[in-house]
C-alpha positions as YAML, in Angstrom:
chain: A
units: angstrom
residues:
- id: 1
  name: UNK
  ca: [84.30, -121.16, 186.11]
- id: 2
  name: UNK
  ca: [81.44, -119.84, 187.97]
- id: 3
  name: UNK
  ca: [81.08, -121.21, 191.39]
- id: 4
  name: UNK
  ca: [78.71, -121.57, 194.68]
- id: 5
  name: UNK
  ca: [77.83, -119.06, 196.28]
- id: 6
  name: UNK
  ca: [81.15, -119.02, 199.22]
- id: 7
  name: UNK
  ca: [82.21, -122.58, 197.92]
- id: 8
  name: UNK
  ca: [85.71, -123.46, 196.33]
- id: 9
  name: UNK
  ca: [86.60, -122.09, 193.52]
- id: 10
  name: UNK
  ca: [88.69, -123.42, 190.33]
- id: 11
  name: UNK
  ca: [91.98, -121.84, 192.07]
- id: 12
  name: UNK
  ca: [91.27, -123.50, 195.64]
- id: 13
  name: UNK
  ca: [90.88, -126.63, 193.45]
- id: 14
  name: UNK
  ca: [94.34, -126.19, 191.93]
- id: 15
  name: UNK
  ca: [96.32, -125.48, 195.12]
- id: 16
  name: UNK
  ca: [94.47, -128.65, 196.82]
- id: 17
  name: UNK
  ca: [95.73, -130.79, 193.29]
- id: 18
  name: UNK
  ca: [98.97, -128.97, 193.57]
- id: 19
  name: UNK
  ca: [98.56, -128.34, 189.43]
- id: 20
  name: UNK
  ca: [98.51, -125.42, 187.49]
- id: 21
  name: UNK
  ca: [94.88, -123.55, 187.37]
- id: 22
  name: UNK
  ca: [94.71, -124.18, 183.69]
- id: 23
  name: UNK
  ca: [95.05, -128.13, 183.95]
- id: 24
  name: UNK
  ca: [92.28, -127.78, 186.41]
- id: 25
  name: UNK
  ca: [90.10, -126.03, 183.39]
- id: 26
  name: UNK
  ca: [91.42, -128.55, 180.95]
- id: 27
  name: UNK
  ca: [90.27, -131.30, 183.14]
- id: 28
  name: UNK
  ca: [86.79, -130.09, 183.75]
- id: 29
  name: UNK
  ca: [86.33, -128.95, 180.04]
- id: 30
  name: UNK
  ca: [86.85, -132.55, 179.15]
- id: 31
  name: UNK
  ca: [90.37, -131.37, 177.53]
- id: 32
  name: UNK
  ca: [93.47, -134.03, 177.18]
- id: 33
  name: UNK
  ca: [95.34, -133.99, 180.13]
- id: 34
  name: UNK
  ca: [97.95, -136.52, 181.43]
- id: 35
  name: UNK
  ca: [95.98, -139.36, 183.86]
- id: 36
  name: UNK
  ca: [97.86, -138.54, 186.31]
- id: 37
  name: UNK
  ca: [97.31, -134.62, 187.12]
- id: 38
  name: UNK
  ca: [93.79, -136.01, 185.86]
- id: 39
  name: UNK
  ca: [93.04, -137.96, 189.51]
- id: 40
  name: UNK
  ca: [94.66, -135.23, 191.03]
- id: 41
  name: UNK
  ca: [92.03, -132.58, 189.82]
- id: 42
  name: UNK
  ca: [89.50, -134.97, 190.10]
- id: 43
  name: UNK
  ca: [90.62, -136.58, 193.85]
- id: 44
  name: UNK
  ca: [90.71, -132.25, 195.08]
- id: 45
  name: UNK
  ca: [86.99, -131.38, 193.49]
- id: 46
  name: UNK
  ca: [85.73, -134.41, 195.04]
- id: 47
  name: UNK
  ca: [87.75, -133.51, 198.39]
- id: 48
  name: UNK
  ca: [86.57, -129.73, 198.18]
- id: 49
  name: UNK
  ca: [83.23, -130.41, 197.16]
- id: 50
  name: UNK
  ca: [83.84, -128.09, 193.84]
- id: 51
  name: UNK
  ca: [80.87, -127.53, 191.62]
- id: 52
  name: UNK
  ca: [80.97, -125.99, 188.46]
- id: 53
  name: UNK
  ca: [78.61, -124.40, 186.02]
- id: 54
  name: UNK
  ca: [77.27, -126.86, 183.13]
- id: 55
  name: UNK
  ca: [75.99, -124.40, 180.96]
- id: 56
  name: UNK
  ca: [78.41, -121.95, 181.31]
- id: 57
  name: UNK
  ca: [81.17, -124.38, 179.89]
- id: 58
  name: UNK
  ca: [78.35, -125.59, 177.37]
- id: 59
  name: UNK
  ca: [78.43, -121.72, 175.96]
- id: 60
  name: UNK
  ca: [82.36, -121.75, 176.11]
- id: 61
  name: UNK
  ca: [83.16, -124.89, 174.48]
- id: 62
  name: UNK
  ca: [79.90, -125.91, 173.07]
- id: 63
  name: UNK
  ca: [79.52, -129.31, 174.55]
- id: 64
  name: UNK
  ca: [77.41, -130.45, 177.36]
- id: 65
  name: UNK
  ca: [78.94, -133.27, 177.34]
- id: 66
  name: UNK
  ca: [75.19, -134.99, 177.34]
- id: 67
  name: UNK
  ca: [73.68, -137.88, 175.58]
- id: 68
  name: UNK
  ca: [70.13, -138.46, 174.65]
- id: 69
  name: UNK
  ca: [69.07, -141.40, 174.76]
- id: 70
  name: UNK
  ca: [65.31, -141.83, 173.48]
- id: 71
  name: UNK
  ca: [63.43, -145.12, 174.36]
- id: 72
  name: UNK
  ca: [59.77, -146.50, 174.72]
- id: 73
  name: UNK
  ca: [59.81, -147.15, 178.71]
- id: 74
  name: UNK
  ca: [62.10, -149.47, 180.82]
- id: 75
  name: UNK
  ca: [58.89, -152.02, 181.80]
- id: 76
  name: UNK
  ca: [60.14, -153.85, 179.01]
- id: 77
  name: UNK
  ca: [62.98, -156.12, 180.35]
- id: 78
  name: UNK
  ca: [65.30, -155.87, 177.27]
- id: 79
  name: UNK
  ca: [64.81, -151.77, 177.49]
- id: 80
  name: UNK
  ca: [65.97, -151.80, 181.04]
- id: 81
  name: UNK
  ca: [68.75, -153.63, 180.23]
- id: 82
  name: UNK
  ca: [69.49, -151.48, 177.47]
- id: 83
  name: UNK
  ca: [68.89, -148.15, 179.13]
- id: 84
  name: UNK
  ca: [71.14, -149.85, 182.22]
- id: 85
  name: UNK
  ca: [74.25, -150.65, 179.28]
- id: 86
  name: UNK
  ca: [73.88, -147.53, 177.67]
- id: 87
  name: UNK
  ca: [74.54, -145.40, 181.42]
- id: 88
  name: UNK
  ca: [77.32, -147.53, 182.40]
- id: 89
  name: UNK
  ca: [79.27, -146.90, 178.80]
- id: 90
  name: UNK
  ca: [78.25, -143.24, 179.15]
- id: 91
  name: UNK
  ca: [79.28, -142.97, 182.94]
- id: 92
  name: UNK
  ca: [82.96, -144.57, 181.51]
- id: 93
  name: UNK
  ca: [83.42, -142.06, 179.16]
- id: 94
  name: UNK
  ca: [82.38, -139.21, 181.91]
- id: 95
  name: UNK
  ca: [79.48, -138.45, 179.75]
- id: 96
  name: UNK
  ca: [75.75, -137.81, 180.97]
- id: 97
  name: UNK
  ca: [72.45, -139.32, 180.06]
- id: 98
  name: UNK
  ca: [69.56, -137.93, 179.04]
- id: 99
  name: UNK
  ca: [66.45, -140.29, 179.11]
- id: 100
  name: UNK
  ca: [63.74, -139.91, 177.45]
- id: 101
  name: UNK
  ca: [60.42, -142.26, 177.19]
- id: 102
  name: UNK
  ca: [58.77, -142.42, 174.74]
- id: 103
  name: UNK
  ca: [55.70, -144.74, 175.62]
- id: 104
  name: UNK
  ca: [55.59, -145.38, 171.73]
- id: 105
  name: UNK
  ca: [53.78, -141.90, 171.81]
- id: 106
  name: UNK
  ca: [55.31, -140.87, 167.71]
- id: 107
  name: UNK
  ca: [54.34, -137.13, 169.10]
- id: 108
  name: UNK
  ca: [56.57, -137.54, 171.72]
- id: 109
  name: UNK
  ca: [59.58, -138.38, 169.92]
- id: 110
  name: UNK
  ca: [59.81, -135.51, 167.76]
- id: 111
  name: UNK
  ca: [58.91, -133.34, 170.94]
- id: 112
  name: UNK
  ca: [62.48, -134.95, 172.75]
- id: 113
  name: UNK
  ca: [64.59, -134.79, 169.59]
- id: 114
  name: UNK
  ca: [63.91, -130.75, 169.94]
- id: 115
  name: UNK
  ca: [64.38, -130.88, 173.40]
- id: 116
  name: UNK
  ca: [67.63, -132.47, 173.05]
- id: 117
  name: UNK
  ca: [68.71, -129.86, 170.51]
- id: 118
  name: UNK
  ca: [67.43, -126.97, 172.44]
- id: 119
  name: UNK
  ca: [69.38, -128.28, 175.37]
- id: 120
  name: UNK
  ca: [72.53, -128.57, 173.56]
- id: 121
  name: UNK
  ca: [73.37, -132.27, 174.04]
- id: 122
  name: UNK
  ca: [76.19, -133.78, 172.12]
- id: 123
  name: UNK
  ca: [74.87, -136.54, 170.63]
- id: 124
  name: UNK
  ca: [71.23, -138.57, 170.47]
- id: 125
  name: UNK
  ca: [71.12, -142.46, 170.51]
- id: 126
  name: UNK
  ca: [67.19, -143.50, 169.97]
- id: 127
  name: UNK
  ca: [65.02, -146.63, 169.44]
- id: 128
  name: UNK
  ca: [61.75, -145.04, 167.53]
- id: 129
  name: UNK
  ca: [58.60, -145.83, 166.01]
- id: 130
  name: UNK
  ca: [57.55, -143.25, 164.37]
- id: 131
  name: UNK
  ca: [57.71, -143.27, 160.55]
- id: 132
  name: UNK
  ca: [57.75, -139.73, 159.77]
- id: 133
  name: UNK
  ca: [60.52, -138.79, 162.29]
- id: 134
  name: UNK
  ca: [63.22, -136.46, 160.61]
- id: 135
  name: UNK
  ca: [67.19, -136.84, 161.71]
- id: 136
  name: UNK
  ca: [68.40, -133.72, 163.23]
- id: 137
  name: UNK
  ca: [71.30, -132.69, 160.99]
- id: 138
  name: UNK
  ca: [73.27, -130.91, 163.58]
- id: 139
  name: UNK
  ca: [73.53, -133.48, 166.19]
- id: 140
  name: UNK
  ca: [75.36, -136.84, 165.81]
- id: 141
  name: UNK
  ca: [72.79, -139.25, 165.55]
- id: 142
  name: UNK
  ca: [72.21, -143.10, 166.26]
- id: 143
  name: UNK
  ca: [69.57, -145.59, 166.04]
- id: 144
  name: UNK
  ca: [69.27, -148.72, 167.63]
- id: 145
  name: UNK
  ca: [67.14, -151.67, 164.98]
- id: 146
  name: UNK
  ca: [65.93, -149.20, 161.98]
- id: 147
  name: UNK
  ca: [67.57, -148.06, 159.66]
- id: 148
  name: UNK
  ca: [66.54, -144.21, 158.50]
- id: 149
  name: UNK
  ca: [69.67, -143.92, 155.47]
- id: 150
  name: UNK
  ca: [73.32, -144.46, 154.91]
- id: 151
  name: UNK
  ca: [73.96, -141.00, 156.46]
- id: 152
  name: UNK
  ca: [72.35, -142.42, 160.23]
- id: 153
  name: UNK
  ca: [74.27, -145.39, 161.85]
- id: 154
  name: UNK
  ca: [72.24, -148.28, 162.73]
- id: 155
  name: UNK
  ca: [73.06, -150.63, 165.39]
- id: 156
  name: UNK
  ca: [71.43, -153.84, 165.68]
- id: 157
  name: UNK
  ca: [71.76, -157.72, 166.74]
- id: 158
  name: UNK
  ca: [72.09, -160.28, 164.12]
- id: 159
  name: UNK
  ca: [68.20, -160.49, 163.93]
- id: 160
  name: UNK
  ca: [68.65, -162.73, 160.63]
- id: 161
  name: UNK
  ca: [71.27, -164.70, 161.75]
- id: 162
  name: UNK
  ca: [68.92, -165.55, 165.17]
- id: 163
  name: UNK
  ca: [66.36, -166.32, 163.00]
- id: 164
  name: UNK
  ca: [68.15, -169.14, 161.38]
- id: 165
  name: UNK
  ca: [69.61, -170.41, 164.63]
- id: 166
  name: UNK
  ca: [66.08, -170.88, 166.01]
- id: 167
  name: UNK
  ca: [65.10, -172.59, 163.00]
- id: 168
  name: UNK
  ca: [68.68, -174.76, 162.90]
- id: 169
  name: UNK
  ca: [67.81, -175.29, 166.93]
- id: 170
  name: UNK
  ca: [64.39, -176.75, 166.93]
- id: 171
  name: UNK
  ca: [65.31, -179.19, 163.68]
- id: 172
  name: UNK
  ca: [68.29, -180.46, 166.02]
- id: 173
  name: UNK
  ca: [66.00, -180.70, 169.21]
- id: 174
  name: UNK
  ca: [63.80, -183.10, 167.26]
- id: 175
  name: UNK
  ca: [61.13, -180.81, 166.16]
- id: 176
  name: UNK
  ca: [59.16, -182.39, 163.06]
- id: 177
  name: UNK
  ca: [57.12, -179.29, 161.91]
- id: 178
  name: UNK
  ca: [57.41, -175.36, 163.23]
- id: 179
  name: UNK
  ca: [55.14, -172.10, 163.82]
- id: 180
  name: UNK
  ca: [56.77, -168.55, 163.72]
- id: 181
  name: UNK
  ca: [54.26, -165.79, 165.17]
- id: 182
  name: UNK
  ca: [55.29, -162.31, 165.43]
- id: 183
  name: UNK
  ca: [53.83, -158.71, 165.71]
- id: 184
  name: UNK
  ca: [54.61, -157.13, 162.48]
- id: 185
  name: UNK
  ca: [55.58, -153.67, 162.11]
- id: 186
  name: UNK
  ca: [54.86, -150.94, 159.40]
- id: 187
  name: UNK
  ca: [58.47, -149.40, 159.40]
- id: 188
  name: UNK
  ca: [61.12, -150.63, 157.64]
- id: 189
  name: UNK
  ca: [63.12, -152.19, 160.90]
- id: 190
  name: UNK
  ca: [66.28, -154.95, 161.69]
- id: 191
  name: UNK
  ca: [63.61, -157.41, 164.18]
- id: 192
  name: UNK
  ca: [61.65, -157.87, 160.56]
- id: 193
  name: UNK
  ca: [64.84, -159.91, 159.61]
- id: 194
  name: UNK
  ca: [63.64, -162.92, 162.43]
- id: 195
  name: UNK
  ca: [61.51, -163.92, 159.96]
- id: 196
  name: UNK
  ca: [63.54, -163.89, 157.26]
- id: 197
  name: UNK
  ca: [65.98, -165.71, 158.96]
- id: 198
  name: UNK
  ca: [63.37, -168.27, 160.25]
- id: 199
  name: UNK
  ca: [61.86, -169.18, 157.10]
- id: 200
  name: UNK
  ca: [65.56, -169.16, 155.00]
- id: 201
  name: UNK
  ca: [66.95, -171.63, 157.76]
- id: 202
  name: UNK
  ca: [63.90, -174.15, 157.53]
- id: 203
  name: UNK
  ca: [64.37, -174.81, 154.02]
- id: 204
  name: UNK
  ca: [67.53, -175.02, 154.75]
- id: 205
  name: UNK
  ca: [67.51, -177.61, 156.99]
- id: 206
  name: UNK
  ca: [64.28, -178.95, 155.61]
- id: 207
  name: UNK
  ca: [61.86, -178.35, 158.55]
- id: 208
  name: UNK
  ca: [58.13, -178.16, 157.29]
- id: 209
  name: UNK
  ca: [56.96, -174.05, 158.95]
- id: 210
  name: UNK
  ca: [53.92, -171.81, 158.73]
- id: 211
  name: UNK
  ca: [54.08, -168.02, 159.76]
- id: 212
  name: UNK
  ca: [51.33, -166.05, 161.40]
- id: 213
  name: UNK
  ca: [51.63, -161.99, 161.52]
- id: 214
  name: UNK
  ca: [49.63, -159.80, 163.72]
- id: 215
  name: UNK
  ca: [49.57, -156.19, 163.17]
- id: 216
  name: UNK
  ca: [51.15, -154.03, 164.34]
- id: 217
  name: UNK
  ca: [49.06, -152.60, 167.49]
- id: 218
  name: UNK
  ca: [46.74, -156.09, 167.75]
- id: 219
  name: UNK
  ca: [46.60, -157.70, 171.30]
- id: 220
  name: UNK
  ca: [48.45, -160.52, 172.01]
- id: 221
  name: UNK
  ca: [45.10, -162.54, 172.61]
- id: 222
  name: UNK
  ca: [44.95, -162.91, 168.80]
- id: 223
  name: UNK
  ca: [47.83, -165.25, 169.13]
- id: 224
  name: UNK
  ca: [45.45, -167.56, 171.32]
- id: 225
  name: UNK
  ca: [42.58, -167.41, 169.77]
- id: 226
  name: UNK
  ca: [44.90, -168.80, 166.00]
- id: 227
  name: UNK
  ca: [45.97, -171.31, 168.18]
- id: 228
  name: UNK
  ca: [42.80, -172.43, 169.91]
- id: 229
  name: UNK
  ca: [41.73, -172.67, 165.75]
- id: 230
  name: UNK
  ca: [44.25, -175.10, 164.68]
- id: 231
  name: UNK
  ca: [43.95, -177.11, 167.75]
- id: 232
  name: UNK
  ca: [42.64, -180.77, 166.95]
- id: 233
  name: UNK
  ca: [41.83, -184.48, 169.19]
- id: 234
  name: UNK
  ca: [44.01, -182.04, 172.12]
- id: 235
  name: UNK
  ca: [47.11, -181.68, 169.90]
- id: 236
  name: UNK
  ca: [48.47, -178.62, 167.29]
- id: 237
  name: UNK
  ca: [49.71, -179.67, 163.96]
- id: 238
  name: UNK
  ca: [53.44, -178.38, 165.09]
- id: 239
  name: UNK
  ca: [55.80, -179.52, 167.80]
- id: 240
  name: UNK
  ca: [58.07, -176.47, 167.21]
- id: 241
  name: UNK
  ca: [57.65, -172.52, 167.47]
- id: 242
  name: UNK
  ca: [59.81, -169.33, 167.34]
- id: 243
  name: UNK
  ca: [58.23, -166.65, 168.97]
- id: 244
  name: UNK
  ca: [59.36, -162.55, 167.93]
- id: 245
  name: UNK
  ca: [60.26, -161.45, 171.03]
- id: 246
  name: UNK
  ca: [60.79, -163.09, 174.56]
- id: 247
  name: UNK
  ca: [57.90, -161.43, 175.97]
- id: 248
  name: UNK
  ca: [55.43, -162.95, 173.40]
- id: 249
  name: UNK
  ca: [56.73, -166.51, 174.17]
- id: 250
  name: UNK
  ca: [56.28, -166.02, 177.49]
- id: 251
  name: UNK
  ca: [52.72, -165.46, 176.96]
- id: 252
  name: UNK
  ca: [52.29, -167.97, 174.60]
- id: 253
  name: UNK
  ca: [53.69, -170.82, 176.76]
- id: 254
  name: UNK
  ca: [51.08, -169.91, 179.52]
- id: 255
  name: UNK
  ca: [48.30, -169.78, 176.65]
- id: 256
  name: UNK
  ca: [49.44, -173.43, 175.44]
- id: 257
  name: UNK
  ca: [49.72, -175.17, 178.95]
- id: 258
  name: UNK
  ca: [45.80, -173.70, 179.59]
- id: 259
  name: UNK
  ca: [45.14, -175.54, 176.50]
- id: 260
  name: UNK
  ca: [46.72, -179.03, 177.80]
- id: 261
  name: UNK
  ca: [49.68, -178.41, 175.73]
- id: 262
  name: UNK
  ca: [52.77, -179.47, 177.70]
- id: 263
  name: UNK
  ca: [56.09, -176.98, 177.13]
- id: 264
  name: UNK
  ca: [58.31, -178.26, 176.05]
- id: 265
  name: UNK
  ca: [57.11, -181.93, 175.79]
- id: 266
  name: UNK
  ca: [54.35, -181.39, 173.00]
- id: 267
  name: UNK
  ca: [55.74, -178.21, 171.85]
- id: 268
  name: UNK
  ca: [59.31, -176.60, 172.13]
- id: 269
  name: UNK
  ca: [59.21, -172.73, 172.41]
- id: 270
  name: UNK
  ca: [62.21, -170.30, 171.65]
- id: 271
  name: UNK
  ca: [62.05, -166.57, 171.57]
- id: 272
  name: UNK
  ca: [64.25, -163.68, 171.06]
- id: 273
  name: UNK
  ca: [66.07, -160.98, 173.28]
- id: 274
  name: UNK
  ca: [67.68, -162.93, 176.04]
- id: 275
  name: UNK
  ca: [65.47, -161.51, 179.16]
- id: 276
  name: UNK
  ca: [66.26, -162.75, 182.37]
- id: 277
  name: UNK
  ca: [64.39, -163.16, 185.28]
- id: 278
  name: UNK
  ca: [65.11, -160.15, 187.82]
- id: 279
  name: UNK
  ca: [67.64, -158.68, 185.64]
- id: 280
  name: UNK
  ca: [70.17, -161.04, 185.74]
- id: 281
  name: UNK
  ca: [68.80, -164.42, 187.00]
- id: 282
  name: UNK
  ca: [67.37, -167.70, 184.90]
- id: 283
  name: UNK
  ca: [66.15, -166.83, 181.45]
- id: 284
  name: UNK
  ca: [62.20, -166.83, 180.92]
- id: 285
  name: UNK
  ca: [62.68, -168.80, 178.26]
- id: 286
  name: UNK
  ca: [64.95, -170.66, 175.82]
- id: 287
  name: UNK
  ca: [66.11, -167.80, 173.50]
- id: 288
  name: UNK
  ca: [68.13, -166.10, 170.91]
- id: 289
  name: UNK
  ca: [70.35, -164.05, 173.10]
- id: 290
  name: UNK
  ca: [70.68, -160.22, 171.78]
- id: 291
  name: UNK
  ca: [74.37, -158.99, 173.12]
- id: 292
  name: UNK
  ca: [72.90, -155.84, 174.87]
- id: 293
  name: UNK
  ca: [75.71, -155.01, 176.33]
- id: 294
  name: UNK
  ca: [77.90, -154.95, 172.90]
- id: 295
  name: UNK
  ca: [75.28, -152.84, 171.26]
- id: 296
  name: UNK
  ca: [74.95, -150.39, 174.18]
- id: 297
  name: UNK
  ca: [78.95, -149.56, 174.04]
- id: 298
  name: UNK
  ca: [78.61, -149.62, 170.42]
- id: 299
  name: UNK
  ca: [75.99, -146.86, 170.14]
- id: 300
  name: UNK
  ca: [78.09, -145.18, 172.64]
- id: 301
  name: UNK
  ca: [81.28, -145.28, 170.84]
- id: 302
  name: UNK
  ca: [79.82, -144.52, 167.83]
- id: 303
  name: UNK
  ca: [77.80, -141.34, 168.39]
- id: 304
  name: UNK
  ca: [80.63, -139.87, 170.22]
- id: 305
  name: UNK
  ca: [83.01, -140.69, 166.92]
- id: 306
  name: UNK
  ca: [84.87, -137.81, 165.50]
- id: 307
  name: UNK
  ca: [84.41, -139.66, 162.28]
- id: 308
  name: UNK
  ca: [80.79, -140.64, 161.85]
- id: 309
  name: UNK
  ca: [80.43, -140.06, 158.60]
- id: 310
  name: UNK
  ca: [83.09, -143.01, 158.14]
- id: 311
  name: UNK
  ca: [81.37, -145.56, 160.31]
- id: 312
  name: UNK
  ca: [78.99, -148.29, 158.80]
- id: 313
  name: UNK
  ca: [74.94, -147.62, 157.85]
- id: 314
  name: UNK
  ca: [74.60, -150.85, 159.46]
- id: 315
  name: UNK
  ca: [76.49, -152.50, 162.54]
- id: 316
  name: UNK
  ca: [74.93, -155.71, 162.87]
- id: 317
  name: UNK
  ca: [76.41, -157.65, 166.24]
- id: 318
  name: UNK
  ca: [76.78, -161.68, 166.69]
- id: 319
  name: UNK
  ca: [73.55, -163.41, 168.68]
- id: 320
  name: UNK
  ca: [73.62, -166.88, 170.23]
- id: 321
  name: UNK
  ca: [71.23, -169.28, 171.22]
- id: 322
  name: UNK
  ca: [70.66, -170.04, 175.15]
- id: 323
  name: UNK
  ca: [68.63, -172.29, 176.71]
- id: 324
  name: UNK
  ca: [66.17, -171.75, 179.25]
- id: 325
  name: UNK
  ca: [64.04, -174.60, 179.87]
- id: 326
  name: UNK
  ca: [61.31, -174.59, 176.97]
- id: 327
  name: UNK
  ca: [62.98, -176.78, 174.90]
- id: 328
  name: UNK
  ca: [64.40, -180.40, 175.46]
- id: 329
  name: UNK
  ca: [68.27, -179.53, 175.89]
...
């Protein structure tokens, strides 16, 4: 191993460890070594303040033992919280992130998928938008809620399965008719399924619904102006809605209290995603929980696989239903 300039080197390390030179290169080339010489390297590099050269091993075994991970920006709560899941399941493997925003810039994407070729990582995990991208066939690949082909795991929450619990939710809560607005999306994407879900469990249950779909890239202030439309003597013709995303009922439920429209009195509101106030405090609304932390070790688990042509097209986790004070619980 190449070291500092007058620092330790990998045989100072060893005598420190009291191991053989070569477990010491096992250990640091990731190699299967027993746990116990394992703490010993580890405990003497730490001790000696050892430091080794990345890309030299990267040439010699040709890992970096680096992950990708390609997402629009951590503002978004559920992205944080993501981005924050996905480190922690790397850092327990002894595996590096590489993070990359995106700002929903398509241009961008493609421009870090090369990067993370050129830079050798060992594996890309990536929530994208752009239509056109093109899978890297060298590097294990995996996507988090769209699915490219039955070659490119897909990990997602049960976005069909929320769907019906919102709609199974607000029949049990009382709710006599029901709104579901969403911003749609042109690609062909898991959070679609809401919907799908939504509507299916209505019939089911027999709750009267309507749907309204922005497009994809239309403000959110479209959403206030449909309901300003259908409002009528102070009141809207529906006492239940299911919002696409926790973010968008957060802004609805301050559009319908400037309207007079008590939450959740007059209306009950659920969205989707689970966000939490700070991080890890109350929920900003009542919600169909995504299991963020399940999905962030299972993209982890799953791009480093030995055997990913074996796993699944589609992992689809288990959601729940939580509430969070904008519905009558």
């Amino acid at each position: 191993m190449t070291k500092a300039h007058n620092g330790p080197t990998m045989a100072d390390v060893a005598r420190e460890a009291g191991v053989a030179l070569g477990t010491v290169s096992r250990v640091i080339n990731g190699e299967q070594v027993g746990e116990a010489y394992k703490t010993k390297v580890e405990e003497a590099i730490q001790k000696l303040g050892y430091r080794y050269n990345v890309s030299g091993r990267a040439l010699r075994t040709d890992r970096t033992n680096t992950i990708a991970v390609i997402i629009p920006n951590t503002i978004n709560p559920y992205f944080a919280a993501l981005v924050h899941h996905l480190n922690v399941a790397l850092e327990k493997r002894d595996k590096k992130m590489m993070l990359c925003f995106t700002e929903y810039d398509r241009g961008r994407e493609i421009e870090f998928i090369h990067m993370a070729q050129q830079n050798r990582v060992d594996g890309i995990i990536a929530l994208t938008y752009n239509p056109k991208l093109t899978i890297p066939e060298d590097i294990p690949f995996v996507t988090i809620d769209r699915f490219f082909s039955s070659s490119v795991p897909c990990i997602a929450a049960d976005n069909f399965g929320g769907g019906m619990i919102a709609a199974r939710k607000l029949k049990e809560l009382g709710c006599t008719s029901a709104l579901f607005m969403r911003i749609g999306s042109t690609l062909v994407n898991e959070p679609s399924k809401r919907k799908d879900g939504f509507v299916s469990g209505c019939v089911e249950v027999g709750l009267p619904f309507e749907t309204m779909i922005l497009e994809d890239g239309q403000p959110l202030d479209a959403f206030d102006r449909f309901l300003e439309s259908r409002m009528k003597d102070g009141k809207l013709p529906f006492d239940g809605l299911f919002m696409g995303t926790d973010y968008q009922a957060w802004h609805i439920i301050k559009t319908l209290r400037r309207l007079g429209i008590r939450v959740p009195e007059d209306v009950q509101v659920i969205g989707f995603d689970g966000i939490r106030m700070f991080g890890d405090q109350e929920l900003i609304v009542s919600t169909i929980v995504q299991p963020v932390q399940e999905i962030a070790e299972t993209c982890v688990s799953t791009v480093l696989s030995k055997h990913l042509s074996n796993v699944p097209s589609l992992i689809c986790l288990p959601v729940r239903y939580a509430a969070g004070g904008t519905t009558k619980e």
